[in-house]
PAZAPA-4460 file (N, C-alpha, C; in steps of 0.05 Angstrom, whole numbers, plus 32768, in hexadecimal, padded with zeros to 4 digits):
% residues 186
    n_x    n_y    n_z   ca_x   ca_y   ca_z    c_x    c_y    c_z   seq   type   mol
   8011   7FE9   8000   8000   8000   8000   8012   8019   8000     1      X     A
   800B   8029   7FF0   801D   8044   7FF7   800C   8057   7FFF     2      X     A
   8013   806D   8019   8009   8076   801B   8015   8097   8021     3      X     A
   800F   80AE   800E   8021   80BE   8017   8037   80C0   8007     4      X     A
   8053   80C3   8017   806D   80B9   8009   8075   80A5   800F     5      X     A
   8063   808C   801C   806C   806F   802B   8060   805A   8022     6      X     A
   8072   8042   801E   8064   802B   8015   8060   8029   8031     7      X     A
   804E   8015   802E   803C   800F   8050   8040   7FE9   804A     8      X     A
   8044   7FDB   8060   8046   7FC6   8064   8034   7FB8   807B     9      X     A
   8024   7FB7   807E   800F   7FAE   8092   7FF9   7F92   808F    10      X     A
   8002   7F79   808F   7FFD   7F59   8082   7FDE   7F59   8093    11      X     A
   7FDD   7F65   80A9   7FC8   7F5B   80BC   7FB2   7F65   80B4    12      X     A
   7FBE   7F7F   80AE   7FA1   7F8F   80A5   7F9A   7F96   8080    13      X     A
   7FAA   7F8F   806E   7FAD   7F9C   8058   7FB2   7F7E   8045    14      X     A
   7FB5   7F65   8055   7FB8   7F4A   8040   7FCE   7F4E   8032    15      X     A
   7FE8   7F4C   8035   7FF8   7F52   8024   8010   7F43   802F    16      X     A
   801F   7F39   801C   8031   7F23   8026   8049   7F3C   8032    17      X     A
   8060   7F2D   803D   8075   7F32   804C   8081   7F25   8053    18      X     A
   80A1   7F2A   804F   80B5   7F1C   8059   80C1   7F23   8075    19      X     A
   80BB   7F07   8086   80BC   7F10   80A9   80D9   7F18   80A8    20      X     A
   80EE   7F0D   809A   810A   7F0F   80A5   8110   7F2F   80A3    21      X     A
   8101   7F3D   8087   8106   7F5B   807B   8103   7F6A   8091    22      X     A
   80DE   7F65   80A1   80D8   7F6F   80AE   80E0   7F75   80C8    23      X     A
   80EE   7F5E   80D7   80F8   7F59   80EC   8115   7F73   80EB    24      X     A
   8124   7F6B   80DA   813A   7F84   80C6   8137   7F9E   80D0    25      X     A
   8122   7FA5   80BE   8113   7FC0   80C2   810D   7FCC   80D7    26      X     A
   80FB   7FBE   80EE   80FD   7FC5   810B   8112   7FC4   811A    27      X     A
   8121   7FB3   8110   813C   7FB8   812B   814B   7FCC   8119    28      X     A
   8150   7FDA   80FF   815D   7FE7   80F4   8153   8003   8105    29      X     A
   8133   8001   8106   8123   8021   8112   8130   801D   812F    30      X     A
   812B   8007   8136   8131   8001   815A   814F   800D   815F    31      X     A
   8168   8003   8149   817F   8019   8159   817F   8037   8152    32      X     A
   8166   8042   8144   816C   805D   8140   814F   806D   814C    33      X     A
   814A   805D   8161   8138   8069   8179   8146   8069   818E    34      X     A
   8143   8082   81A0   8150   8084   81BE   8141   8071   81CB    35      X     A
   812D   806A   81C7   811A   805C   81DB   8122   803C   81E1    36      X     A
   8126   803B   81C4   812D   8018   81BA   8146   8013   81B5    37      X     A
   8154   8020   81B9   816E   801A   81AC   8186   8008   81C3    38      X     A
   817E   8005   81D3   818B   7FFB   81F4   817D   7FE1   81F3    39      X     A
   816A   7FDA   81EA   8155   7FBD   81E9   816B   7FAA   81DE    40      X     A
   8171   7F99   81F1   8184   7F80   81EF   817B   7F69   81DA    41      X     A
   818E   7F64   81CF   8184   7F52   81B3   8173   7F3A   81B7    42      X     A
   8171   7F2C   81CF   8163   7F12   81DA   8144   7F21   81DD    43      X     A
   813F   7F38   81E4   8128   7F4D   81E0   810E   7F3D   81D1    44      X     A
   811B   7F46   81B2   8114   7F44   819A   8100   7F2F   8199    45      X     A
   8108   7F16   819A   80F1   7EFF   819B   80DC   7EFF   81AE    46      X     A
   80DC   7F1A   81C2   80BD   7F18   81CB   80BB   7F33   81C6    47      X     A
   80C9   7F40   81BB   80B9   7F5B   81BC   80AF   7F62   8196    48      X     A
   80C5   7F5D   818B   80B7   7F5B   816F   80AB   7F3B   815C    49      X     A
   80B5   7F2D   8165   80B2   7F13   8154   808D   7F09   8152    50      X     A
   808B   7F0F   816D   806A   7F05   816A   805E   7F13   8158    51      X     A
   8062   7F27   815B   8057   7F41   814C   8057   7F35   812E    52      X     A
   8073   7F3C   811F   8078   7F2E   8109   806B   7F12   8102    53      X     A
   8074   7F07   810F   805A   7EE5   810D   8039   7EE8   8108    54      X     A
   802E   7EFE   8124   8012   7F02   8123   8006   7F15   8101    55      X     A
   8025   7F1A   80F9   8016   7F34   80E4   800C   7F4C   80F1    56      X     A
   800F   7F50   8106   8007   7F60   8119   801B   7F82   8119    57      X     A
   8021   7F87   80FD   8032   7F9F   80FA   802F   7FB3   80E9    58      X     A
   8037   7FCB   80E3   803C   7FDB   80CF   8057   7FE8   80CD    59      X     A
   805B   7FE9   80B2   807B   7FEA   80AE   8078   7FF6   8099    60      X     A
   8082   8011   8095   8086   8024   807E   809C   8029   807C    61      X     A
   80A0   8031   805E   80BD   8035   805B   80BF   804A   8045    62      X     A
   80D0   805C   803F   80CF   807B   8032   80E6   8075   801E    63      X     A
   80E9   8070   8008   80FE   806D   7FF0   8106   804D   7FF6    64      X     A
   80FF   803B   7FFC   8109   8026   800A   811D   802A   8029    65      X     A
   8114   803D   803A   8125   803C   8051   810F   8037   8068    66      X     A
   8107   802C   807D   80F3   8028   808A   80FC   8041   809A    67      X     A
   80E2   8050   809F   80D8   8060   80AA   80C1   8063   80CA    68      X     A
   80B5   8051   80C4   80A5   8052   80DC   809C   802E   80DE    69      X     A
   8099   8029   80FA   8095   8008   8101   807D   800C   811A    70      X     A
   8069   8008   8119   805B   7FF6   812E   804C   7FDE   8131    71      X     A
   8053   7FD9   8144   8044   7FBB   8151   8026   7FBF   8166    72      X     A
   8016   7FA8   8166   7FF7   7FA9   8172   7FF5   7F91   8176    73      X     A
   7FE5   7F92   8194   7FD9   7F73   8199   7FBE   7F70   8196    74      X     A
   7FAF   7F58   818E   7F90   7F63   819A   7F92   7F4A   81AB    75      X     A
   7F8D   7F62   81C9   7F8D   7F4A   81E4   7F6F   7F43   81EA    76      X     A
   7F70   7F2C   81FC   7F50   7F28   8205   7F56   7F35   8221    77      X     A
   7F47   7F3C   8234   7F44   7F41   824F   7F57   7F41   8258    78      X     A
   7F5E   7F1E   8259   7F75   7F11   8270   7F8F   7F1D   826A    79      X     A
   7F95   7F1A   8245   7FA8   7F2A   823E   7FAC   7F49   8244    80      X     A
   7F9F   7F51   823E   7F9B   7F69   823F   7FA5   7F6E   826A    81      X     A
   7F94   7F67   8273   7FA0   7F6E   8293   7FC5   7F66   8291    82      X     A
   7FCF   7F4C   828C   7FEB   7F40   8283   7FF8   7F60   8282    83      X     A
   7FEC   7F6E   8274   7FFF   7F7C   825A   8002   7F97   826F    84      X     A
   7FEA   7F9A   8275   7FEA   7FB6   8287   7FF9   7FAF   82A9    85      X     A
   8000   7F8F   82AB   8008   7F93   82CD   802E   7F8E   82C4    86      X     A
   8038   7F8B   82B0   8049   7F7E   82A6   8059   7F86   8294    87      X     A
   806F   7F86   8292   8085   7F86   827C   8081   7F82   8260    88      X     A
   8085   7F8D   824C   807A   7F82   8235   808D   7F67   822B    89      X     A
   809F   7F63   8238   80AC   7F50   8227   80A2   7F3A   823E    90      X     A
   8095   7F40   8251   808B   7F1B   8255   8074   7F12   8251    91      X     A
   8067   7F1E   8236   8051   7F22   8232   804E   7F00   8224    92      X     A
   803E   7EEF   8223   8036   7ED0   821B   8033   7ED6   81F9    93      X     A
   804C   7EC7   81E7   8039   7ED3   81CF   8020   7EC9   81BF    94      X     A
   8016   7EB4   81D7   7FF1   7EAA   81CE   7FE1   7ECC   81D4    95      X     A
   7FF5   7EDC   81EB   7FE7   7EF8   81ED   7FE2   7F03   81D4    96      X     A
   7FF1   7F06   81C1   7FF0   7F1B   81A2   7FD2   7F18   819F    97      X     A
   7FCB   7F09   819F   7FB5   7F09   8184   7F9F   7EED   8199    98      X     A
   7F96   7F03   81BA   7F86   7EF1   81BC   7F6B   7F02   81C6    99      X     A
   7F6A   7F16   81B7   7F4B   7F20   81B7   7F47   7F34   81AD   100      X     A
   7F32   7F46   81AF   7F27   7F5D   819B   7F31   7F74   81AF   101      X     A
   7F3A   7F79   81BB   7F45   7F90   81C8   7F5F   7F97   81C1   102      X     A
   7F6D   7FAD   81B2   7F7F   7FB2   8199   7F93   7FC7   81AE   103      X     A
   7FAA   7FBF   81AD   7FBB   7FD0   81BC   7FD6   7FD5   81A8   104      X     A
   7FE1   7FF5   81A7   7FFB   7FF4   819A   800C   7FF5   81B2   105      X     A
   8015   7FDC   81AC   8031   7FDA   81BD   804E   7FE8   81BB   106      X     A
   8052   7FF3   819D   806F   7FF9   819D   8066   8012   817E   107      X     A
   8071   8027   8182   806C   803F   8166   8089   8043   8161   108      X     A
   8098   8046   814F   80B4   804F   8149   80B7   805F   8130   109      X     A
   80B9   807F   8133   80B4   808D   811A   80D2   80A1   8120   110      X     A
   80E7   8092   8121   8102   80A4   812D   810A   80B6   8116   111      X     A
   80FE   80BB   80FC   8106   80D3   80E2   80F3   80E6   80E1   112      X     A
   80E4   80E8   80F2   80DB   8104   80EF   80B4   80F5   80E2   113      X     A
   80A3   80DF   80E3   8096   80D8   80CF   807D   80D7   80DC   114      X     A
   8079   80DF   80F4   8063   80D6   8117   8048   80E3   8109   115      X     A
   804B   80F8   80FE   8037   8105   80EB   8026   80F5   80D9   116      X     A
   803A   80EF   80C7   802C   80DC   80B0   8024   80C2   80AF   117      X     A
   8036   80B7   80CC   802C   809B   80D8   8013   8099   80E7   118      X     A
   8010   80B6   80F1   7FF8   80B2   80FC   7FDC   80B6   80EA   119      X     A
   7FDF   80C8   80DE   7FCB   80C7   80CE   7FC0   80A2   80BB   120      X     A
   7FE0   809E   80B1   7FD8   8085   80AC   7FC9   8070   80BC   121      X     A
   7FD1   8068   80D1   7FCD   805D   80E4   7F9C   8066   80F2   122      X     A
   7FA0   8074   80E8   7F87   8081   80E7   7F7B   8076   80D0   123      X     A
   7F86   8073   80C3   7F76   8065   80A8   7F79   804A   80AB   124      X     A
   7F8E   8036   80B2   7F92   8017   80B3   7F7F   8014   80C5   125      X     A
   7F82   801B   80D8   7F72   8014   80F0   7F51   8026   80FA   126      X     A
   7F45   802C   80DA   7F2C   8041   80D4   7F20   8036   80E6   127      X     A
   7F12   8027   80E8   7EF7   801D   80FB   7EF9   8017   8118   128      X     A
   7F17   8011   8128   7F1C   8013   813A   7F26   801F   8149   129      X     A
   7F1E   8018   8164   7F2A   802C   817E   7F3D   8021   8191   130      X     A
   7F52   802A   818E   7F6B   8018   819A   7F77   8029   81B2   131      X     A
   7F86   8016   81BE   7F92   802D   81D5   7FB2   801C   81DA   132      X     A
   7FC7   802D   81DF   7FE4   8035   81DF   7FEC   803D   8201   133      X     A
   8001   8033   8210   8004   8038   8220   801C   804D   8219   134      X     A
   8018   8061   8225   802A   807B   8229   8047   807A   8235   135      X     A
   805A   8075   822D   8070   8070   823D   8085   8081   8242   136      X     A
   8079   809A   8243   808F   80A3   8248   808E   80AF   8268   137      X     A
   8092   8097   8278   8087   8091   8291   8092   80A2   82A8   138      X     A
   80B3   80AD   82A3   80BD   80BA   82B1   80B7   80D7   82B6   139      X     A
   80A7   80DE   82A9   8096   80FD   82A4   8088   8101   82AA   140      X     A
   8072   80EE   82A5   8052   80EA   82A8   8045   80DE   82BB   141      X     A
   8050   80C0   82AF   804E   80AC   82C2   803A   8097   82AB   142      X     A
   8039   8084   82A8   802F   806F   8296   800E   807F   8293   143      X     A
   800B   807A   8278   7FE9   8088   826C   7FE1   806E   8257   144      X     A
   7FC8   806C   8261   7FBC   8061   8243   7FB0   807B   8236   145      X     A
   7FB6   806D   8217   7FAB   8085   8208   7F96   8073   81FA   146      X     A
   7F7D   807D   81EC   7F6B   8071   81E7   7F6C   8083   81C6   147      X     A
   7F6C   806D   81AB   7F6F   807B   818F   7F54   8073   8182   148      X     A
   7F4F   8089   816B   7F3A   806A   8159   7F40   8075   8142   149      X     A
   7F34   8067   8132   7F42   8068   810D   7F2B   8081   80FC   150      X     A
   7F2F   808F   80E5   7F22   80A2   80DD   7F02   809D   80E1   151      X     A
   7EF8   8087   80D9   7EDE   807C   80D6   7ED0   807A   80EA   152      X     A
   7EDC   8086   8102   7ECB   8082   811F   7ECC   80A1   8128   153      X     A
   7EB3   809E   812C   7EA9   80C1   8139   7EB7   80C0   8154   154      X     A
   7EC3   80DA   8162   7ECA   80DA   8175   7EB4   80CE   818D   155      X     A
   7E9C   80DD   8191   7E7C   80CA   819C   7E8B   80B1   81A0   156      X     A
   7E85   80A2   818C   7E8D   807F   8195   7E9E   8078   819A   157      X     A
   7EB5   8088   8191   7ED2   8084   81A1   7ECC   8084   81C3   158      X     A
   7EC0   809C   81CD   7EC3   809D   81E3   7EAE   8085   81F1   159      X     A
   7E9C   8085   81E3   7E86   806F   81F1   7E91   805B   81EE   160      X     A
   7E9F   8046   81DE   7EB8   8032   81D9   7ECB   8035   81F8   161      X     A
   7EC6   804A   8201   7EE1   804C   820D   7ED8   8048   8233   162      X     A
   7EC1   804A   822D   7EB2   8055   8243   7EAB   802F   824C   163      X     A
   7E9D   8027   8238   7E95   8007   823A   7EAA   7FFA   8239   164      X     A
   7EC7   8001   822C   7EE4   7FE9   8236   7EF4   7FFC   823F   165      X     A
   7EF5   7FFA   8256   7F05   8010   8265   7F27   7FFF   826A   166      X     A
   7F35   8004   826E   7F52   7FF3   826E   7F51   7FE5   8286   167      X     A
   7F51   7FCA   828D   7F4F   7FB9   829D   7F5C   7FB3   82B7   168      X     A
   7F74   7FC2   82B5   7F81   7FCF   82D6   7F90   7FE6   82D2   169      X     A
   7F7B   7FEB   82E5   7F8A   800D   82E6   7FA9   8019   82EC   170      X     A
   7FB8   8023   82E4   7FC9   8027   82E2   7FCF   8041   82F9   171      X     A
   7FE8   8046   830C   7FE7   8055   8327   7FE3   806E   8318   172      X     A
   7FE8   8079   82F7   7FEB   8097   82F3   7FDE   809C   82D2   173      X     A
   7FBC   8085   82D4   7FB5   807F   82BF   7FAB   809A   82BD   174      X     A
   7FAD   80A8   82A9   7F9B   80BC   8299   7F95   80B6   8281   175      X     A
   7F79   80A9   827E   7F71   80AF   8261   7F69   80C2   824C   176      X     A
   7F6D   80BD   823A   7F6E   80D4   821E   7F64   80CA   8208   177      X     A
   7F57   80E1   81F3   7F53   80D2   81DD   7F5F   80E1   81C1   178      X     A
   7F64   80D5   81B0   7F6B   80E5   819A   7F6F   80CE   818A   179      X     A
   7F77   80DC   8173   7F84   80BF   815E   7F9D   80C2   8165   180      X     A
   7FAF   80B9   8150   7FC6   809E   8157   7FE1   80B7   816B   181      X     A
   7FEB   809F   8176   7FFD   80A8   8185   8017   80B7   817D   182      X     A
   802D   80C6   8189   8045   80D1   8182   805B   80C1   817E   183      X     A
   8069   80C5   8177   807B   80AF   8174   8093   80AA   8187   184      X     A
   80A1   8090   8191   80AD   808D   81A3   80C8   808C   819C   185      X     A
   80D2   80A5   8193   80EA   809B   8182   8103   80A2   819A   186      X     A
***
């Protein structure tokens, strides 16, 4: 898919084949040129991106052939979903990825300047849904869920969506929010 100035790579949502090894590449290429990710120890990788890659559970754009922006999503059920919020992401079960309708971005990486155009995209892949992103930039704030939804959803049902699945343990410095897609964690 191109979208913009970006081919868009997204198997889960868009049917489109992909090579896991390229992909795998691509994220750890963004991962050493993020402050955030760039310290993540190589044994990491097999729980923090591989499920992902396996589930199809990603978007991966790339600008002249150079990858540009990478995120990963789970859809947890309940049980997962509590897992995810009391817990580490890397000891997350990877039967967790993909075991229910509750859609979380786990990881955004837009380290060239691209948080703009990824989000808008990201607004369009994910049109009909309302997803929520844990906020990490924890030493400032303090951990946030953020609550997103895709162009096709009126803000109204965003918030009433939000109101009927509220995040399943509360977090000591939860502030919820709504908007579309998140900033980037570069």
């Amino acid at each position: 898919m191109r979208f913009d100035t970006l081919d868009v790579i997204a198997p889960g949502l868009l049917e489109a084949p992909c090579n896991e090894a390229e992909v795998l590449g691509s994220a750890v290429w963004l991962w050493m040129h993020s402050a955030s990710h760039r310290d993540v120890p190589l044994h990491a990788l097999s729980a923090l991106l591989l499920p992902a890659i396996k589930q199809r559970q990603f978007v991966l754009a790339t600008e002249q052939g150079k990858p540009v922006f990478f995120l990963i999503w789970a859809g947890l059920s309940p049980e997962a979903e509590r897992r995810y919020l009391a817990n580490p992401p890397i000891t997350m079960p990877e039967a967790d990825w993909a075991s229910g309708e509750r859609t979380w971005i786990l990881d955004w990486i837009a380290p060239f300047g691209h948080t703009r155009c990824a989000r808008q995209l990201m607004a369009r892949l994910f049109a009909t849904r309302c997803v929520r992103a844990l906020y990490h930039r924890g030493n400032d704030r303090g951990l946030r869920v953020m609550d997103f939804h895709g162009i096709g959803v009126m803000a109204e049902e965003a918030r009433a969506w939000s109101a009927l699945n509220p995040p399943l343990l509360p977090l000591a410095a939860h502030a919820a929010s709504s908007s579309h897609f998140p900033e980037s964690q570069s």
